[in-house]
N, C-alpha and C positions, 0 to 999 in steps of 0.2 A: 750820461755817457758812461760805458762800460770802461773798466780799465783790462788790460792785455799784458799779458807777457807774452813776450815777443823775443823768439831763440832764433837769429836769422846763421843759422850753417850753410848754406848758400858760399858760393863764391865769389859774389858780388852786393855790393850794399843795395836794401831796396826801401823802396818809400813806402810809408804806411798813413794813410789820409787820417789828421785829426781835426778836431776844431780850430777854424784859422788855418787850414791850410796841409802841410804835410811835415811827419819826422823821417829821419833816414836812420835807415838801423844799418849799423857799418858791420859787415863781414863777419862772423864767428865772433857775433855781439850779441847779450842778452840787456834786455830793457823792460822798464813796464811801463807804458802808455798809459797815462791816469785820464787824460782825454782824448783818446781814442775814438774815431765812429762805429757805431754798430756794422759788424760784418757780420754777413751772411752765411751757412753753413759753408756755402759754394765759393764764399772768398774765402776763405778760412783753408777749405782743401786745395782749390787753389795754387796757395802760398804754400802752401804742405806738399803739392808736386814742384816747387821749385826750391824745396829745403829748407823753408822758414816756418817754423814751429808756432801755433799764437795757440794760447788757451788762456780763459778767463782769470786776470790776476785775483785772490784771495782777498778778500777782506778781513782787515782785525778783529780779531774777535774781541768782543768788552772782558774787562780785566776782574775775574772771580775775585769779588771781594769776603771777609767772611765775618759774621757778623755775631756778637755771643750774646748768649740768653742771658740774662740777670734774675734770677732766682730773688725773691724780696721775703 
């Protein structure tokens, strides 16, 4: 399942269907939806004509460790 951020500027709170059912994003609320269902371009623009922003949340990237030579 894809995770979302989710900018609803909208004037009104709207649902967003996830596993189990639905979240409500309240009004000039941002959120990231870690279980989210896959949307479609078409729902995606959608929510984008009625002010609700979704683009694909980021994932962490792994933490650059650094690692030293030992010369012997």
């Amino acid at each position: 399942m894809p995770a979302y951020e989710v900018q609803n500027k909208s004037p009104r709170d709207k649902a967003i269907r996830v596993f189990g059912g639905t979240d409500i994003v309240k009004s000039g609320a941002s959120v990231v939806l870690e279980n989210a269902l896959e949307l479609s371009e078409d729902q995606i623009k959608d929510f984008a004509d009625m002010g609700v922003i979704i683009t694909l949340a980021g994932k962490a990237k792994p933490a650059k460790t650094q690692s030293k030579i030992i010369k012997g």
